[in-house]
PDB file of the backbone (N, CA, C, O) and the ligand in Angstrom, with CONECT records:
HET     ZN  A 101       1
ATOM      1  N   UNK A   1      14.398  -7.788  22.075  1.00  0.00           N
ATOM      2  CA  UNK A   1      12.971  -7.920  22.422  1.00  0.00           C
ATOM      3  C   UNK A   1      12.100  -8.060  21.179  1.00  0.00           C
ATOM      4  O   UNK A   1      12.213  -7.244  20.265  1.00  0.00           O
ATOM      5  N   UNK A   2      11.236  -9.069  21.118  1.00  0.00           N
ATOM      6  CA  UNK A   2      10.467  -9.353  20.268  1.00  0.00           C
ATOM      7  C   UNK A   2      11.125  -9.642  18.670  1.00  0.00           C
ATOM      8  O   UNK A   2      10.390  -9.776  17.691  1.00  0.00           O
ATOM      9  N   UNK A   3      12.393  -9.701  18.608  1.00  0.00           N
ATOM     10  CA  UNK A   3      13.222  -9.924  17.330  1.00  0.00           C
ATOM     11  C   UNK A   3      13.216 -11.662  17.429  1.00  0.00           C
ATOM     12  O   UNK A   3      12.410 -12.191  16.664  1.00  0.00           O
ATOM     13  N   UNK A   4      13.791 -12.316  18.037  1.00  0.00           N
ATOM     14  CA  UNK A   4      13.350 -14.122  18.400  1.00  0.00           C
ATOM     15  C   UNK A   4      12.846 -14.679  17.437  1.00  0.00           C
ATOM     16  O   UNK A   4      13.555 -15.594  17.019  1.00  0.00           O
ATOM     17  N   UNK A   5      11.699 -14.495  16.763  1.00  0.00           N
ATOM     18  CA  UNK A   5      10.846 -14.782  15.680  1.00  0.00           C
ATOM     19  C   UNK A   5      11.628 -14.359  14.288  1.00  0.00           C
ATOM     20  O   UNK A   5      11.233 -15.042  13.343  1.00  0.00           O
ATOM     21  N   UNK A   6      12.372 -13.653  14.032  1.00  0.00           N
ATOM     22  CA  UNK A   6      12.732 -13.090  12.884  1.00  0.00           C
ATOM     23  C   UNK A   6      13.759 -13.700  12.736  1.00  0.00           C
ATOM     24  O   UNK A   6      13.939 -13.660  11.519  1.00  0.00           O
ATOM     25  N   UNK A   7      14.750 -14.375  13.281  1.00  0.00           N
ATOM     26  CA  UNK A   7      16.081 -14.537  13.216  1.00  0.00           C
ATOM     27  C   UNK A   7      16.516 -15.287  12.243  1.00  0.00           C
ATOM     28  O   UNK A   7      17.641 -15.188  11.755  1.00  0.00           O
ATOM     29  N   UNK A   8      15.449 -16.273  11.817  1.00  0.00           N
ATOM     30  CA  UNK A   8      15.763 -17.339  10.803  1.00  0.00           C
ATOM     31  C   UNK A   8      14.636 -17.384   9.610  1.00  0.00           C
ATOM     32  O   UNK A   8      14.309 -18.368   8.948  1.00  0.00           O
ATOM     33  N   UNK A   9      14.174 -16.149   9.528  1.00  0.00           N
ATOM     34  CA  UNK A   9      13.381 -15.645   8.348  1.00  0.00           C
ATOM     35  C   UNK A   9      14.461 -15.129   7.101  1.00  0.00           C
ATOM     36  O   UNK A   9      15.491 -14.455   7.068  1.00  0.00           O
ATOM     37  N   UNK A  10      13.711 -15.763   6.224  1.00  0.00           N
ATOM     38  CA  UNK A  10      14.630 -15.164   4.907  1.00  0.00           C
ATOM     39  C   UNK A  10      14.720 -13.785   4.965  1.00  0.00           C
ATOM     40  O   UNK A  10      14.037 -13.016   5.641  1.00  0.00           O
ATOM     41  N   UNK A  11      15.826 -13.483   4.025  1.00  0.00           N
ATOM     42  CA  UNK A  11      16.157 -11.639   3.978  1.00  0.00           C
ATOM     43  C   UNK A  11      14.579 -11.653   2.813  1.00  0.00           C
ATOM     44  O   UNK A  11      14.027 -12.502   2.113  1.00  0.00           O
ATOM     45  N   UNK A  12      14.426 -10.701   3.031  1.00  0.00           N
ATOM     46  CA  UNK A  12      13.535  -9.713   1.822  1.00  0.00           C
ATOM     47  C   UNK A  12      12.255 -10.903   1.639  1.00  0.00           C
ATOM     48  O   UNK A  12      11.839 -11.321   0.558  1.00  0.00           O
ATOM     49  N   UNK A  13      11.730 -11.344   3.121  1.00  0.00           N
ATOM     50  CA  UNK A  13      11.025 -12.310   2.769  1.00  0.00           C
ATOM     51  C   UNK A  13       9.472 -11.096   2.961  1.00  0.00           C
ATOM     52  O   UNK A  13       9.260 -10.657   4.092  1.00  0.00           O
ATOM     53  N   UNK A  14       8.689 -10.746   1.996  1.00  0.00           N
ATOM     54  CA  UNK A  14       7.437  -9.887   2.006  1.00  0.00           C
ATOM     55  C   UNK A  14       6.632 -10.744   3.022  1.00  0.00           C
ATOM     56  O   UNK A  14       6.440 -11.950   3.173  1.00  0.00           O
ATOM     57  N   UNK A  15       6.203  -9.484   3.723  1.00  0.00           N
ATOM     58  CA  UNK A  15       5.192  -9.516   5.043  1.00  0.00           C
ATOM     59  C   UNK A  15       3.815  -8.674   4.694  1.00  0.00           C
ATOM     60  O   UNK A  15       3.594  -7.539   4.273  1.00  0.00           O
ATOM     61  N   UNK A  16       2.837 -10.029   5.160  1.00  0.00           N
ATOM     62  CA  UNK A  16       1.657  -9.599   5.218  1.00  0.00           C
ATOM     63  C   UNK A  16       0.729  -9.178   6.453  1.00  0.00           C
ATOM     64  O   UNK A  16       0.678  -9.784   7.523  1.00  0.00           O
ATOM     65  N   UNK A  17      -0.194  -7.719   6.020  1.00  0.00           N
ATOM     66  CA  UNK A  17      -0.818  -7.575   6.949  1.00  0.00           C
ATOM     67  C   UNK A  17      -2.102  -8.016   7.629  1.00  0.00           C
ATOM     68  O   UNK A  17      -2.940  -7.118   7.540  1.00  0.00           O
ATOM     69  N   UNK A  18      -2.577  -9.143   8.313  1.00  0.00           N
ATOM     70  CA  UNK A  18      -3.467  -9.759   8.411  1.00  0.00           C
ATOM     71  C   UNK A  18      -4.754  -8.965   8.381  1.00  0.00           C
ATOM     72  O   UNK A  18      -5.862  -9.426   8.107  1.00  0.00           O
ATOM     73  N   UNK A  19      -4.421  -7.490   8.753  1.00  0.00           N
ATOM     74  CA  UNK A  19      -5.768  -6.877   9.725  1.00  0.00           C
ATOM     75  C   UNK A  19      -6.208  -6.145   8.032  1.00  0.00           C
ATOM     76  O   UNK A  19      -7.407  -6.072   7.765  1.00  0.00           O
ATOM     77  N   UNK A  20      -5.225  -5.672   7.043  1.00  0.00           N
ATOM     78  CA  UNK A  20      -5.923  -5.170   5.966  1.00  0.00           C
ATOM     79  C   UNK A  20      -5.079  -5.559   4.418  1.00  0.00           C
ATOM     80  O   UNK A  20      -5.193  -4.977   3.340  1.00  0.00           O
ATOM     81  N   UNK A  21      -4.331  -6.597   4.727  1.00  0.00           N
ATOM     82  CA  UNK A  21      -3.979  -7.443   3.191  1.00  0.00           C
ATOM     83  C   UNK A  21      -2.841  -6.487   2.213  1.00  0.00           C
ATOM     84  O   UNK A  21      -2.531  -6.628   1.029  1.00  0.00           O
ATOM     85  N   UNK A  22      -2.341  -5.396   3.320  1.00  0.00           N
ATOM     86  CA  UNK A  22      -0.917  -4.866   2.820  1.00  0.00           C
ATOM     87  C   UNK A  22      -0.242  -5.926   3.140  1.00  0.00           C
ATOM     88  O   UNK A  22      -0.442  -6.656   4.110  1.00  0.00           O
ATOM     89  N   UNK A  23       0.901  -6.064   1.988  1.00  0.00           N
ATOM     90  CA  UNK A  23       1.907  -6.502   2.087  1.00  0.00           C
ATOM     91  C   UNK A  23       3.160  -5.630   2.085  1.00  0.00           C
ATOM     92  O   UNK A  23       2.949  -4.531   1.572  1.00  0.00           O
ATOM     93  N   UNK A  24       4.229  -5.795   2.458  1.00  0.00           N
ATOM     94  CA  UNK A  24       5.568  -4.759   3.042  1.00  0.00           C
ATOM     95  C   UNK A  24       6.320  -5.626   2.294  1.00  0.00           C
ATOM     96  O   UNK A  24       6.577  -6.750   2.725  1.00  0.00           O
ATOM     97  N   UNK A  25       6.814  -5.133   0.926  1.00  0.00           N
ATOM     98  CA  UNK A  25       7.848  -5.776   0.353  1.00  0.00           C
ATOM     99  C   UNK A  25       9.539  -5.043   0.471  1.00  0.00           C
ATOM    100  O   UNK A  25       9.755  -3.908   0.046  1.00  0.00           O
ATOM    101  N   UNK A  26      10.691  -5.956   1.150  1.00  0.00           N
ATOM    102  CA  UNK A  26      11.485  -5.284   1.493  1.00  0.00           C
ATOM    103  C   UNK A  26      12.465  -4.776   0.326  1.00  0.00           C
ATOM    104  O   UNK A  26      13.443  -4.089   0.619  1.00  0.00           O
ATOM    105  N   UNK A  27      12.193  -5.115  -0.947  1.00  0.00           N
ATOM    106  CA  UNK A  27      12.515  -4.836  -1.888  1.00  0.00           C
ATOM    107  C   UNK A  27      12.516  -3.571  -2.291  1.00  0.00           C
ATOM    108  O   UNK A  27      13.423  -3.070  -2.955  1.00  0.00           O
ATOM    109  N   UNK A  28      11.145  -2.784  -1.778  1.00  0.00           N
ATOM    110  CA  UNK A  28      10.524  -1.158  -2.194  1.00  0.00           C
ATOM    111  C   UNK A  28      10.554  -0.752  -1.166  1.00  0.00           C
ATOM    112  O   UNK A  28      10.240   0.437  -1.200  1.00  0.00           O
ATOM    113  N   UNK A  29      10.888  -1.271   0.351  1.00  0.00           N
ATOM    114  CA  UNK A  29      10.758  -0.771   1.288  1.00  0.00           C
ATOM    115  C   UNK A  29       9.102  -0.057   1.374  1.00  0.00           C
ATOM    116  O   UNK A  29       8.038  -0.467   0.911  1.00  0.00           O
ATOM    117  N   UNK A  30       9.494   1.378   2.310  1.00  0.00           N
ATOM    118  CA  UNK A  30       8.537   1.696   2.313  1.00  0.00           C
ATOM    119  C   UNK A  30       8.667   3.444   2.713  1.00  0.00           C
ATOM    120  O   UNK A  30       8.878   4.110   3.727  1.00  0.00           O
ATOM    121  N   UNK A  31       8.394   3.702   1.224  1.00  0.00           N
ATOM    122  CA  UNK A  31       8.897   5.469   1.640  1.00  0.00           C
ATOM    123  C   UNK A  31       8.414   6.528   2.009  1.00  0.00           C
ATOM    124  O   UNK A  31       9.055   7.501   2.404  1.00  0.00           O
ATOM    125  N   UNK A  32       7.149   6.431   1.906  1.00  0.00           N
ATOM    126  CA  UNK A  32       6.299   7.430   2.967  1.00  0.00           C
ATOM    127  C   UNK A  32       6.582   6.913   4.239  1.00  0.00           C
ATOM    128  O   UNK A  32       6.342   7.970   4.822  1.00  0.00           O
ATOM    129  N   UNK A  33       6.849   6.264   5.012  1.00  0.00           N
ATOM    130  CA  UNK A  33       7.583   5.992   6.410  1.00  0.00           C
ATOM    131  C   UNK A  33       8.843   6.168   6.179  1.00  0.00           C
ATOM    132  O   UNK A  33       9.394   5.443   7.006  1.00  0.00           O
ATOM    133  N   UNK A  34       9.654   6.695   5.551  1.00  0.00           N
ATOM    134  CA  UNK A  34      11.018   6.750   5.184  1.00  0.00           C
ATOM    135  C   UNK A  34      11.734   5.591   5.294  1.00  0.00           C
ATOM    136  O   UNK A  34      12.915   5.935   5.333  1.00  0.00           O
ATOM    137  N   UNK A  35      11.644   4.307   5.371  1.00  0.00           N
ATOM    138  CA  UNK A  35      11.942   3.122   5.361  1.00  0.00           C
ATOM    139  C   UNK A  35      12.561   2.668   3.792  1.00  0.00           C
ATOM    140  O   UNK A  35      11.822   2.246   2.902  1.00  0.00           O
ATOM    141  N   UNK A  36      14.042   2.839   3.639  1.00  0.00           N
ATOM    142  CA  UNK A  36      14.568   2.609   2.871  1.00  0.00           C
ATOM    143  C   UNK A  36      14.441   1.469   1.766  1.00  0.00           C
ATOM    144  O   UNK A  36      14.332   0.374   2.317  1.00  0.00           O
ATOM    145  N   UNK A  37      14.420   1.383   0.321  1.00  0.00           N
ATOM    146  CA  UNK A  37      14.126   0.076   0.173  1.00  0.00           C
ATOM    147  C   UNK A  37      15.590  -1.111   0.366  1.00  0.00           C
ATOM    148  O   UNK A  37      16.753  -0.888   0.703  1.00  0.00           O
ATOM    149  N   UNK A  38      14.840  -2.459  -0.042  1.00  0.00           N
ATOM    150  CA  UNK A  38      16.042  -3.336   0.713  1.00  0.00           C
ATOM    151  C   UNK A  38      15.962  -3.300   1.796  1.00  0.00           C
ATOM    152  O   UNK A  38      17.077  -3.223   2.312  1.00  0.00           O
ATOM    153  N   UNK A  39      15.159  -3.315   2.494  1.00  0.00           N
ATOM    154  CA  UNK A  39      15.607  -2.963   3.947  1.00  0.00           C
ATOM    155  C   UNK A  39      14.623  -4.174   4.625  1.00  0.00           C
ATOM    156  O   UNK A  39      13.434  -4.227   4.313  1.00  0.00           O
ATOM    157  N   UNK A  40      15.310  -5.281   5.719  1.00  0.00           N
ATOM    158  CA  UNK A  40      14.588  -6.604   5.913  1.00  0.00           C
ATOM    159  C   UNK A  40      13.365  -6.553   6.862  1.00  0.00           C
ATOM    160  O   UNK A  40      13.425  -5.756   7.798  1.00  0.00           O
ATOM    161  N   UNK A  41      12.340  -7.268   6.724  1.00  0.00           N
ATOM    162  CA  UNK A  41      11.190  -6.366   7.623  1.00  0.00           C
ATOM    163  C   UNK A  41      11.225  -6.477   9.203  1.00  0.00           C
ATOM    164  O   UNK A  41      10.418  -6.079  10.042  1.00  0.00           O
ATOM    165  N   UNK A  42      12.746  -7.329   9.363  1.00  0.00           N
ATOM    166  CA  UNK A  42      13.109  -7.568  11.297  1.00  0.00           C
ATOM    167  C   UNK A  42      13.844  -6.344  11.101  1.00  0.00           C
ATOM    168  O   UNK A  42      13.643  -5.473  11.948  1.00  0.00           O
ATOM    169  N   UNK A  43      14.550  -6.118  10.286  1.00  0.00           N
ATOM    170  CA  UNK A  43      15.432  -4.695  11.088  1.00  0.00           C
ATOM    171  C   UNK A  43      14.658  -3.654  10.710  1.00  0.00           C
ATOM    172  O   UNK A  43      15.330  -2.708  10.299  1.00  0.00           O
ATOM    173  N   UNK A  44      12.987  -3.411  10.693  1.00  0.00           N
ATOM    174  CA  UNK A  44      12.440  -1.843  11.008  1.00  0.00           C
ATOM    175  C   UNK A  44      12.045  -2.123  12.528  1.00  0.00           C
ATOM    176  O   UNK A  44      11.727  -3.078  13.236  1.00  0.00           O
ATOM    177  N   UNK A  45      12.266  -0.611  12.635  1.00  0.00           N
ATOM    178  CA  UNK A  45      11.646  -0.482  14.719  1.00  0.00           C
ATOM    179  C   UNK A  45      10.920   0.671  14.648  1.00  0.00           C
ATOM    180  O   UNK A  45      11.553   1.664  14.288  1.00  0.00           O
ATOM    181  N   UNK A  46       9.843   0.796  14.877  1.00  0.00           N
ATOM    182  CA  UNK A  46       8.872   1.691  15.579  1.00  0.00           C
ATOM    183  C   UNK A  46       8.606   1.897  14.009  1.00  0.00           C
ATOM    184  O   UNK A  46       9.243   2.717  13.348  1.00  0.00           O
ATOM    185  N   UNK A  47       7.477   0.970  13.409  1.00  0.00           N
ATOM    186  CA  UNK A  47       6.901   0.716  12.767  1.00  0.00           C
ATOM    187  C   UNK A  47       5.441   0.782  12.345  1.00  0.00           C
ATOM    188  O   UNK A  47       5.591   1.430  13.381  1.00  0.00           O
ATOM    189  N   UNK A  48       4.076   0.791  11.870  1.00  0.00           N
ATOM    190  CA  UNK A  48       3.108   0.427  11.647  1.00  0.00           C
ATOM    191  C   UNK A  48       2.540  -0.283  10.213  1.00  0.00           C
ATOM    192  O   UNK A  48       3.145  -0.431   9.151  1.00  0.00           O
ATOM    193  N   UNK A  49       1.807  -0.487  10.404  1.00  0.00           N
ATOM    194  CA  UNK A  49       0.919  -1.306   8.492  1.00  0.00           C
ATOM    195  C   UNK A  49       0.504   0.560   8.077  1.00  0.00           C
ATOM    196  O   UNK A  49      -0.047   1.374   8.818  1.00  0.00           O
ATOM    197  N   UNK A  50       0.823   0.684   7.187  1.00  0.00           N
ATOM    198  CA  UNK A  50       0.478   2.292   6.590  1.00  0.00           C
ATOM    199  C   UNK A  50      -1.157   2.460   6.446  1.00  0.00           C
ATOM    200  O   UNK A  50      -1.692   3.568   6.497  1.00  0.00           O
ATOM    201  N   UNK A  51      -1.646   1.635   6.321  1.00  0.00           N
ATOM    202  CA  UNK A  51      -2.898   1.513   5.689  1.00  0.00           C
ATOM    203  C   UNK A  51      -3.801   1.295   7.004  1.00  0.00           C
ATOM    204  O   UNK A  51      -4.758   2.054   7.155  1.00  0.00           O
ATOM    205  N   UNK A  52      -3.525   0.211   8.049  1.00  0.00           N
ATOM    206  CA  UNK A  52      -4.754   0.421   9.079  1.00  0.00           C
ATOM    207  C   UNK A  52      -4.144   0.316  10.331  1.00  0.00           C
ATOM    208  O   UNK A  52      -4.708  -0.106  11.340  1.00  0.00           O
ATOM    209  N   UNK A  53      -2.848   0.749  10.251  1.00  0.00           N
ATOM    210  CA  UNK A  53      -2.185   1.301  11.660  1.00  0.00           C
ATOM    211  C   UNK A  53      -1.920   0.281  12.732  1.00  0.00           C
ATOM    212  O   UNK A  53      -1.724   0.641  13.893  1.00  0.00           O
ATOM    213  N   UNK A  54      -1.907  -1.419  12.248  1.00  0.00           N
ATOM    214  CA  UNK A  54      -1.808  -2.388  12.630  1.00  0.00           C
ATOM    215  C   UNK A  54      -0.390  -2.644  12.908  1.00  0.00           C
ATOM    216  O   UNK A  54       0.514  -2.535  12.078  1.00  0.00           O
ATOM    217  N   UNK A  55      -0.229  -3.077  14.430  1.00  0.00           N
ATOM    218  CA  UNK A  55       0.936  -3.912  14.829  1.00  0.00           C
ATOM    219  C   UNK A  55       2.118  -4.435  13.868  1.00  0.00           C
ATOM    220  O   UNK A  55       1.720  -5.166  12.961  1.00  0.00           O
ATOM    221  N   UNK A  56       3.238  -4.235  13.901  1.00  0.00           N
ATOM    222  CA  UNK A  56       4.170  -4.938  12.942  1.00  0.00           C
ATOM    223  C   UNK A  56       4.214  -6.117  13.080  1.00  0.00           C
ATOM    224  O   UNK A  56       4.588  -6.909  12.215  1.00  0.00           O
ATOM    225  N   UNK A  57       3.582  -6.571  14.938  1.00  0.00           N
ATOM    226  CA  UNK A  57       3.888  -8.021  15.525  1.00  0.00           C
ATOM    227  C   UNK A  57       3.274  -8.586  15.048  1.00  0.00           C
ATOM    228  O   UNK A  57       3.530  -9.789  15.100  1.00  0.00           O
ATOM    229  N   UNK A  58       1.776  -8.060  14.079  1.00  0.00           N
ATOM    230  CA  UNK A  58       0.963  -9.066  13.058  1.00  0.00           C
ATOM    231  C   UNK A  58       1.284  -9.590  12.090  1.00  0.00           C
ATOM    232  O   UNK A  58       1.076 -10.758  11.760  1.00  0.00           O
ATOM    233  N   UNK A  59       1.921  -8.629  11.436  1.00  0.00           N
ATOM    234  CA  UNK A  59       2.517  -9.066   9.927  1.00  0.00           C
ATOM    235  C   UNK A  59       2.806 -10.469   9.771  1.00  0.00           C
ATOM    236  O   UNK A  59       3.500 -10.901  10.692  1.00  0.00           O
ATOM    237  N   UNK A  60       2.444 -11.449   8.756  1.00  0.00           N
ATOM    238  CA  UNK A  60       3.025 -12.803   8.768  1.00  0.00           C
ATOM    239  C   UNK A  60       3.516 -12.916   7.288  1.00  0.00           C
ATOM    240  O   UNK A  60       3.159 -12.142   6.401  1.00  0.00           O
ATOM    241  N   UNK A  61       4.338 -13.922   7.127  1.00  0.00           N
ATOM    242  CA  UNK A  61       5.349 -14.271   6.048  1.00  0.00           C
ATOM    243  C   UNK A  61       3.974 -13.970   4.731  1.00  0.00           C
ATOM    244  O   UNK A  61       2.824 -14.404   4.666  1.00  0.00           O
ATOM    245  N   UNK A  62       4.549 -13.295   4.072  1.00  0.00           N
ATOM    246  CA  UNK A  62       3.420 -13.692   2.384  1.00  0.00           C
ATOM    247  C   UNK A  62       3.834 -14.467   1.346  1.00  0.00           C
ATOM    248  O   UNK A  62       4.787 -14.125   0.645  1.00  0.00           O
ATOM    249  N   UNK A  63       3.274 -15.391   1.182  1.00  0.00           N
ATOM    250  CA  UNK A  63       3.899 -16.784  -0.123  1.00  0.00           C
ATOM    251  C   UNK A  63       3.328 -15.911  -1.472  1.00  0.00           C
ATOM    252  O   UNK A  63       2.106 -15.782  -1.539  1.00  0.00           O
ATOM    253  N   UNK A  64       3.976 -15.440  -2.311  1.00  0.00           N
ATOM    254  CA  UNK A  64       2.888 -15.313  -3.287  1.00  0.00           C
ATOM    255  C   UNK A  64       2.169 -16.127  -4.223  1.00  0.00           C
ATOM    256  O   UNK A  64       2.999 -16.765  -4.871  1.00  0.00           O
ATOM    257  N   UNK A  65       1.128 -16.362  -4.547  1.00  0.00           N
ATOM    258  CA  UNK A  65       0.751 -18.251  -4.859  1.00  0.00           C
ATOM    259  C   UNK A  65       0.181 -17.654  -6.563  1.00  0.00           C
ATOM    260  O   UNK A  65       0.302 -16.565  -7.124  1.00  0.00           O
ATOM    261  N   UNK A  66      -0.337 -18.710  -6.898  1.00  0.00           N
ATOM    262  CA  UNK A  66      -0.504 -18.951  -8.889  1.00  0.00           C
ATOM    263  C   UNK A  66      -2.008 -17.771  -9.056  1.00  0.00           C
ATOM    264  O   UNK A  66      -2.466 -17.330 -10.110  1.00  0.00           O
ATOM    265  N   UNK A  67      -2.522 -17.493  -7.576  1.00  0.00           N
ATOM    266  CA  UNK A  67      -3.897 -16.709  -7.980  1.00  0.00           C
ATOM    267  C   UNK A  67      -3.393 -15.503  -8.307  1.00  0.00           C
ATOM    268  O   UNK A  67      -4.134 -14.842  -9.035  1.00  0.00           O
ATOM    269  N   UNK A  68      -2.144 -14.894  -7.935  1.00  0.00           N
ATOM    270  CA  UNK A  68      -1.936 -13.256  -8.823  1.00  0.00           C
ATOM    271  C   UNK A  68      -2.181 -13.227  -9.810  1.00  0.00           C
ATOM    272  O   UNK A  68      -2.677 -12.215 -10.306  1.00  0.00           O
ATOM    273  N   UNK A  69      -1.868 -14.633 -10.698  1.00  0.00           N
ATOM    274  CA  UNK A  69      -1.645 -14.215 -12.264  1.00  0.00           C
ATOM    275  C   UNK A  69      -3.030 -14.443 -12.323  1.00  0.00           C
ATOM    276  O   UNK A  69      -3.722 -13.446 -12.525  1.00  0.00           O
ATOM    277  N   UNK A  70      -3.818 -15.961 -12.141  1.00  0.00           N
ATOM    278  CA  UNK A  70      -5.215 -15.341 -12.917  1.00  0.00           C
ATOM    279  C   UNK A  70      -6.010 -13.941 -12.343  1.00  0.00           C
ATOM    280  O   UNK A  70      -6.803 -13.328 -13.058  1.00  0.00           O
ATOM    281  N   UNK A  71      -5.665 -13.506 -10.881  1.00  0.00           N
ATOM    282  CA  UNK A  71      -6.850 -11.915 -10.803  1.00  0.00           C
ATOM    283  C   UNK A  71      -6.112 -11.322 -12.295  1.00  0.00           C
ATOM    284  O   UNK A  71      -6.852 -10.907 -13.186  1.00  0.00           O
ATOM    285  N   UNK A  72      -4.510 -11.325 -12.486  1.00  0.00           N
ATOM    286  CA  UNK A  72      -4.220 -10.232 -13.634  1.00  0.00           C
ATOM    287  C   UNK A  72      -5.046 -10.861 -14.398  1.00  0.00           C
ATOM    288  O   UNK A  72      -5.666  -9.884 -14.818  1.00  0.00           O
ATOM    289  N   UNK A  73      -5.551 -11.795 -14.924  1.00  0.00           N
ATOM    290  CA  UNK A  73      -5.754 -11.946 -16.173  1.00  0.00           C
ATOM    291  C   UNK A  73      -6.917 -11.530 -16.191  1.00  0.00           C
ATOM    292  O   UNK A  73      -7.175 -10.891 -17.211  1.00  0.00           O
ATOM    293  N   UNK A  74      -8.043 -11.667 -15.204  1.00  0.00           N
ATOM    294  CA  UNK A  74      -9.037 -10.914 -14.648  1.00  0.00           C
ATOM    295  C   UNK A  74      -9.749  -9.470 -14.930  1.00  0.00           C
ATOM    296  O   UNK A  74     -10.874  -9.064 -15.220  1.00  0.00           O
ATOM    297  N   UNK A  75      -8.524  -8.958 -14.692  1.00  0.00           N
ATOM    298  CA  UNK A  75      -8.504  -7.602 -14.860  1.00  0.00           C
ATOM    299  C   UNK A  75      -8.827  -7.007 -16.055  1.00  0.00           C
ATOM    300  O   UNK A  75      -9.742  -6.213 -16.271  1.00  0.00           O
ATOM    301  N   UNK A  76      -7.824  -7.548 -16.988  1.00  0.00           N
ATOM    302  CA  UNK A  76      -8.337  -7.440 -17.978  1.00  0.00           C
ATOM    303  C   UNK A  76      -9.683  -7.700 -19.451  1.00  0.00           C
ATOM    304  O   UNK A  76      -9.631  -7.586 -20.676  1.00  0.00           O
ATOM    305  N   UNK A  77     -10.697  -8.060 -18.516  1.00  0.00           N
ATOM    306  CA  UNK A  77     -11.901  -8.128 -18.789  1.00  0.00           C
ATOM    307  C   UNK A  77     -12.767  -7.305 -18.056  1.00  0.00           C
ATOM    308  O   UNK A  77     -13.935  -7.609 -17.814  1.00  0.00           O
ATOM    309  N   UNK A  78     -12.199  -6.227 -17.684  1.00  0.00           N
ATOM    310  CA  UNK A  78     -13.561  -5.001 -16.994  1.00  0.00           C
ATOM    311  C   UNK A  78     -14.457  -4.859 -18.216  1.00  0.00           C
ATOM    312  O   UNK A  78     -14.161  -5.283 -19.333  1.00  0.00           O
ATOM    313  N   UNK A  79     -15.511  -4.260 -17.919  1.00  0.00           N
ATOM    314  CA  UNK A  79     -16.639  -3.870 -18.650  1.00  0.00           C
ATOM    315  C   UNK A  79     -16.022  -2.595 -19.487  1.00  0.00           C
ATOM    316  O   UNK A  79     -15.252  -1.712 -19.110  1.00  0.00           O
ATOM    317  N   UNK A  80     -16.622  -2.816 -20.721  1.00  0.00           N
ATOM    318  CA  UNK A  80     -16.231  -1.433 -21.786  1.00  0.00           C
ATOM    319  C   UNK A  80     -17.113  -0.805 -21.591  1.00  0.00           C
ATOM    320  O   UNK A  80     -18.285  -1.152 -21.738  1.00  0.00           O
ATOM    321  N   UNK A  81     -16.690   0.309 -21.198  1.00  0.00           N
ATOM    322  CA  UNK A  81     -18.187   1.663 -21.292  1.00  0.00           C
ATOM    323  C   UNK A  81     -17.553   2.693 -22.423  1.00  0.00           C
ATOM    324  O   UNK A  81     -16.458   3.221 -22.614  1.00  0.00           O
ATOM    325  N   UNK A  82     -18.774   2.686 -23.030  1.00  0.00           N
ATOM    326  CA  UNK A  82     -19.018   3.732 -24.526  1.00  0.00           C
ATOM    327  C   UNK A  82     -19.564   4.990 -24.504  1.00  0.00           C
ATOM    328  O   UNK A  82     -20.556   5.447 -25.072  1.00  0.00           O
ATOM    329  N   UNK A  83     -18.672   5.533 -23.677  1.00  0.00           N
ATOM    330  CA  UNK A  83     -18.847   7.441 -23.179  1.00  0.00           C
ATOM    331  C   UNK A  83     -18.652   7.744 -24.174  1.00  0.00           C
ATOM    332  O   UNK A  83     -17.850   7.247 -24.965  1.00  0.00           O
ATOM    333  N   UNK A  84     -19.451   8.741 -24.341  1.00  0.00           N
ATOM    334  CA  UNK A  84     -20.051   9.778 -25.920  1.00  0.00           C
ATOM    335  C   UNK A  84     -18.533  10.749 -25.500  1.00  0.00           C
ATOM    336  O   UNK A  84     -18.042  11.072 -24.418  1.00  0.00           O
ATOM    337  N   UNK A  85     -18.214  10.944 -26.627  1.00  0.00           N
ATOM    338  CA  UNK A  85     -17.024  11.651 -27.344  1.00  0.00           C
ATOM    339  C   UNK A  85     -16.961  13.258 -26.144  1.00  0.00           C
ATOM    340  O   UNK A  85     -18.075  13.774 -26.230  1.00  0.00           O
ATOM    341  N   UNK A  86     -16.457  13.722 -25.596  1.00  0.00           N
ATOM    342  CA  UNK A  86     -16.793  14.570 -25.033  1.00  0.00           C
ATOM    343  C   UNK A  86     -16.246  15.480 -25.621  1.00  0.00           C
ATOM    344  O   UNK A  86     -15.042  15.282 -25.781  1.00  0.00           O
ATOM    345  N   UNK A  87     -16.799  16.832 -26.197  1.00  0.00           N
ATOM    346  CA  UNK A  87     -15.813  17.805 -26.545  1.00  0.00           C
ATOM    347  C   UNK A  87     -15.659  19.534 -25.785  1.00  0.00           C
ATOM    348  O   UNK A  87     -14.769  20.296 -26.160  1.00  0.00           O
TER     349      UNK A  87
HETATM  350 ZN    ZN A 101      -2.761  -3.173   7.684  1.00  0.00          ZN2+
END
């Protein structure tokens, strides 16, 4: 039941959560749900998104695309703040 869809999905293919932009990588699994890592995201059952308690049946495939690297590079231009020496 409801497995049909998964059957010809890559192993360890990371699933995204539409409703809040977790992704479930089966690589790290997922261990506050005790969800082993390695573990493929069709063979978890009685499941949720950790974060907004969303359907597993939402989750859709995640591509990861060329924008990770520029937000990293991003990142590294936060604002410098010059907090007085505290002692
Ligand atoms: Zn979610």
């Amino acid at each position: 039941m409801g497995k049909l869809w998964a059957k010809k999905q890559l192993n360890f293919q990371p699933m995204l959560c539409p409703g809040c932009g977790f992704v479930y990588t089966p690589k790290y699994g997922d261990p506050e749900s005790n969800i082993p890592s390695y573990t493929n995201f069709a063979d978890i059952e009685d499941w949720r998104c950790p974060i907004c308690d969303g359907s597993k049946d939402a989750f859709i495939p995640y591509i990861p695309t060329m924008e990770i690297t520029a937000k990293d590079d991003m990142t590294e231009k936060t604002e410098e703040q010059h907090a007085p020496l505290a002692q």
